[in-house]
Structure formats: C-alpha cells, structure tokens
C-alpha positions as protocol buffer text, in pm:
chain_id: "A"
residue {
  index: 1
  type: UNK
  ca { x: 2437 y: -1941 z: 1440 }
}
residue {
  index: 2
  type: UNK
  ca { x: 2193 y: -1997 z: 1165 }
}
residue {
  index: 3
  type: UNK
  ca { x: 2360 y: -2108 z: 850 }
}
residue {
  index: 4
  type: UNK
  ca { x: 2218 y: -2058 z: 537 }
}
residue {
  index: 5
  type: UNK
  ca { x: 2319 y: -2361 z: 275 }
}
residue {
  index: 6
  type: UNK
  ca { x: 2395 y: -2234 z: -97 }
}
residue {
  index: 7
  type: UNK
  ca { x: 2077 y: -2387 z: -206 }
}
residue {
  index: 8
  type: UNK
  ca { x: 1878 y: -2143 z: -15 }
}
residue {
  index: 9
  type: UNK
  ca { x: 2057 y: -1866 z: -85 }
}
residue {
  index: 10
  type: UNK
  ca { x: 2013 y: -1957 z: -466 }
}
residue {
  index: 11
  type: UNK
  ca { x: 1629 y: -2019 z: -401 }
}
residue {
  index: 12
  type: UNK
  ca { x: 1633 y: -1666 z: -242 }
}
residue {
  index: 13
  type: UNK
  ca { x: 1783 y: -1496 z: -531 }
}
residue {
  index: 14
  type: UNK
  ca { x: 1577 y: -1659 z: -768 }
}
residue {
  index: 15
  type: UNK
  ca { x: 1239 y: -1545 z: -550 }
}
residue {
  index: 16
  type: UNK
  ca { x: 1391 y: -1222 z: -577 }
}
residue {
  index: 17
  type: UNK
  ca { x: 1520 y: -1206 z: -955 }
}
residue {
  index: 18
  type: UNK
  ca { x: 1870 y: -1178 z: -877 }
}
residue {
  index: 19
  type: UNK
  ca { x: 2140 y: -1345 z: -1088 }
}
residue {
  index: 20
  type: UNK
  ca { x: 2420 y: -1408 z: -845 }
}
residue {
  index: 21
  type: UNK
  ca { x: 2833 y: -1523 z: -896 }
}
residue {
  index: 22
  type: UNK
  ca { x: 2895 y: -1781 z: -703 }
}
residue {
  index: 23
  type: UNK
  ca { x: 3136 y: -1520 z: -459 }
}
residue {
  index: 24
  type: UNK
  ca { x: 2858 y: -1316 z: -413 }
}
residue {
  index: 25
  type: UNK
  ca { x: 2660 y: -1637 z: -309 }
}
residue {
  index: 26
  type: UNK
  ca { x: 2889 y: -1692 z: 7 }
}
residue {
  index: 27
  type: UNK
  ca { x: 2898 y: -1338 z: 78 }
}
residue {
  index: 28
  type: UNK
  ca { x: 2534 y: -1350 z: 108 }
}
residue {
  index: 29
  type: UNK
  ca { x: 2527 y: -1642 z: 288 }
}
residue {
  index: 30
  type: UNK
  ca { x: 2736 y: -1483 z: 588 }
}
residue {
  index: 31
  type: UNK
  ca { x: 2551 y: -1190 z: 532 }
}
residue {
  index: 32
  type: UNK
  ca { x: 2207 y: -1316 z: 581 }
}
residue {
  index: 33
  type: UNK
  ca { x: 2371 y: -1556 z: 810 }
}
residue {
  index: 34
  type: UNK
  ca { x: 2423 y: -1265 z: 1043 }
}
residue {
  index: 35
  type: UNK
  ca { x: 2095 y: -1114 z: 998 }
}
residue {
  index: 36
  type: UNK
  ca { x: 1886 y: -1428 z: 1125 }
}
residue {
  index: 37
  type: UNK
  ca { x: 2088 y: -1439 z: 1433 }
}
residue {
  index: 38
  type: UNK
  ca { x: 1989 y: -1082 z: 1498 }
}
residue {
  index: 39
  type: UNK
  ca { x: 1651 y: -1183 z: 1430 }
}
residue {
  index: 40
  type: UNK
  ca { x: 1609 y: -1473 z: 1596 }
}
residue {
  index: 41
  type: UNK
  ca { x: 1791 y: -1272 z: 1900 }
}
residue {
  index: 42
  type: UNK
  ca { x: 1471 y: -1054 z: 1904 }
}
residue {
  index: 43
  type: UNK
  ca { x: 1290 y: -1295 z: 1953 }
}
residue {
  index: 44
  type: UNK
  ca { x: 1459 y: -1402 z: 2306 }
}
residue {
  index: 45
  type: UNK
  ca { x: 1335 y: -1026 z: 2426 }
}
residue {
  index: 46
  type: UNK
  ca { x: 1066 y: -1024 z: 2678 }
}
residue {
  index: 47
  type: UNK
  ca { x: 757 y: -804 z: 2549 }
}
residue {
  index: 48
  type: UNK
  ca { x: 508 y: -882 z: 2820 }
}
residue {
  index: 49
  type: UNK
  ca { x: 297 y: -588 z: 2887 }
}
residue {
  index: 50
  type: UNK
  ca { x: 428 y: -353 z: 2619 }
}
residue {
  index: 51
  type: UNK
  ca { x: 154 y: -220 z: 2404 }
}
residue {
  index: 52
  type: UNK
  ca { x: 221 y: -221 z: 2027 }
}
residue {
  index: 53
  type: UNK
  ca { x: 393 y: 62 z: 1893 }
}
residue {
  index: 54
  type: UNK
  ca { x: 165 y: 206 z: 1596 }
}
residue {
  index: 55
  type: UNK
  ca { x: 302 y: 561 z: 1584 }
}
residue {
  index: 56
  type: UNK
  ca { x: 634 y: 682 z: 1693 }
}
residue {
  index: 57
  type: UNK
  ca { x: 614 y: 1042 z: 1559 }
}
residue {
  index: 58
  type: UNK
  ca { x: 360 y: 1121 z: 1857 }
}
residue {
  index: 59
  type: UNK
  ca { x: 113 y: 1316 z: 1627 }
}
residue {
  index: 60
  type: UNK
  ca { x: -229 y: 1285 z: 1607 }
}
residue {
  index: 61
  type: UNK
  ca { x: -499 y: 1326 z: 1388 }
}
residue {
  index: 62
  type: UNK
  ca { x: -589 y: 1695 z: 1419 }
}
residue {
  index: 63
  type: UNK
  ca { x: -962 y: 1718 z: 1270 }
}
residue {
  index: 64
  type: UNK
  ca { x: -1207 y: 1998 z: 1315 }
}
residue {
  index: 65
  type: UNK
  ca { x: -1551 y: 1958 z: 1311 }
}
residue {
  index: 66
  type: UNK
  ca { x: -1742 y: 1979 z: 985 }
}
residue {
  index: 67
  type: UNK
  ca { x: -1889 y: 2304 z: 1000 }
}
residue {
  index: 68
  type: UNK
  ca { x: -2218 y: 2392 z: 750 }
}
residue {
  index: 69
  type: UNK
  ca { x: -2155 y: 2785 z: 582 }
}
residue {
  index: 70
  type: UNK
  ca { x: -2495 y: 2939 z: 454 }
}
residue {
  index: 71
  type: UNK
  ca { x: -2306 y: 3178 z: 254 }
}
residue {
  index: 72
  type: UNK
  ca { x: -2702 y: 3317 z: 158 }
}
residue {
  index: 73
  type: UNK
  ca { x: -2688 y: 3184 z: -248 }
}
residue {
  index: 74
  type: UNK
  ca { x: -2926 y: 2909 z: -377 }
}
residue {
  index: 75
  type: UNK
  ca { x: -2916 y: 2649 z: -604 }
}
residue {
  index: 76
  type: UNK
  ca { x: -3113 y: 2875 z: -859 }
}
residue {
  index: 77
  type: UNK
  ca { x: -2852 y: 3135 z: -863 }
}
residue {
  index: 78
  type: UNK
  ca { x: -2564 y: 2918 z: -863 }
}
residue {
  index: 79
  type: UNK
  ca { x: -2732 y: 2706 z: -1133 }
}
residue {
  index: 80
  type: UNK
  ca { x: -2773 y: 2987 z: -1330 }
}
residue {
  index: 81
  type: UNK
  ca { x: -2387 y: 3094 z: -1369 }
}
residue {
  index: 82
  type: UNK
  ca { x: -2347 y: 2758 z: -1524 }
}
residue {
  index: 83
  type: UNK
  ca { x: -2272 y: 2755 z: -1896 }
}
residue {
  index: 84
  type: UNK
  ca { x: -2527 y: 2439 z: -1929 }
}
residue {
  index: 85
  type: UNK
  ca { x: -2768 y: 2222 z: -1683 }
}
residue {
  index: 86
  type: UNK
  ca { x: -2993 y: 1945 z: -1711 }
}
residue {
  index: 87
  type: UNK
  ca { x: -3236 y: 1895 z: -1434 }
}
residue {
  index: 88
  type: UNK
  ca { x: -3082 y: 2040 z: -1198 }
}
residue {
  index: 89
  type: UNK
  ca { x: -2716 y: 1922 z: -1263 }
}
residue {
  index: 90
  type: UNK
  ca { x: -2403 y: 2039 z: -1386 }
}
residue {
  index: 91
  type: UNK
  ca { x: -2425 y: 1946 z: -1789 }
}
residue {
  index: 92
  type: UNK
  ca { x: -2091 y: 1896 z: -1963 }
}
residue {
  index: 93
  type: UNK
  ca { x: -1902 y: 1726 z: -2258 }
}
residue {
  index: 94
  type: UNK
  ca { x: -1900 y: 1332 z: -2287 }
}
residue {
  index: 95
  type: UNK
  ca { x: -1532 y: 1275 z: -2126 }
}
residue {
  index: 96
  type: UNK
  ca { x: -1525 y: 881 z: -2248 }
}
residue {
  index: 97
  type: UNK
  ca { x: -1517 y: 871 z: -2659 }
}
C-alpha cells in the first residue's frame, strides 16, 4: 500500500490552493492512499493487443458532401440589394473605435 507522508499531502494542497486542518490532512492521506493502490493496480492489467479506446459512444462523424447550388443570381444582383459596396465588397461601419 502506497502511503502518502503529511508532507506530500501538504505539498498537494498547496499545488492545488487548498487550505487544509490537520484532520482533513490524514483523511486525505488514506484517501489518496487508496486511490494510488487502485492506480497502481491498473497498471498490473495486461493490455497487449487492445487498441486504444478513442470513442465509446460508437458514433461517427456523419458528413455529406459539399454540394455547389446555382440558385441562378449573380454577384451584380446580389450586390445591388446591398445598402453600400466598395469594389465589389460588402461596405459597412468601422466596428473598432
């Protein structure tokens, strides 16, 4: 069992920003205790031959193909709905003071 020492469960908290009472530093210190076993149990599982898991959901990118519409208008009749242009762009206000 990994045991963490109160200096590194101090050092922790202070990484983190955490002001701890000294009761909640041995409670953390079983605490995370516990959770290194688990980890370090993990690692003691045989992976050979799995394939990383990326995605467990099972969807997929669903795309369609970019399809060009000639909906029959031109620039020059678009352009000309505009309140304001300038060579051939859309004119407007200054945004940035």
């Amino acid at each position: 069992m990994v045991k963490l020492s109160k200096e590194e469960i101090l050092k922790l908290a202070n990484l983190a920003q955490l002001k701890l009472t000294s009761d909640e530093v041995s409670e953390f210190s079983s605490e995370l205790s516990l959770i290194l076993d688990y980890v370090s149990h993990l690692d003691t599982i045989d992976v050979e031959g799995l394939l990383p898991t990326y995605q467990v959901t099972g969807l997929e990118n669903v795309t369609r193909e970019d399809i060009k519409i000639d909906y029959k208008v031109d620039k020059k009749q678009l352009m000309s709905n505009l309140p304001s242009s300038k060579d051939g762009q859309i004119q407007v206000k200054r945004m940035i003071g």
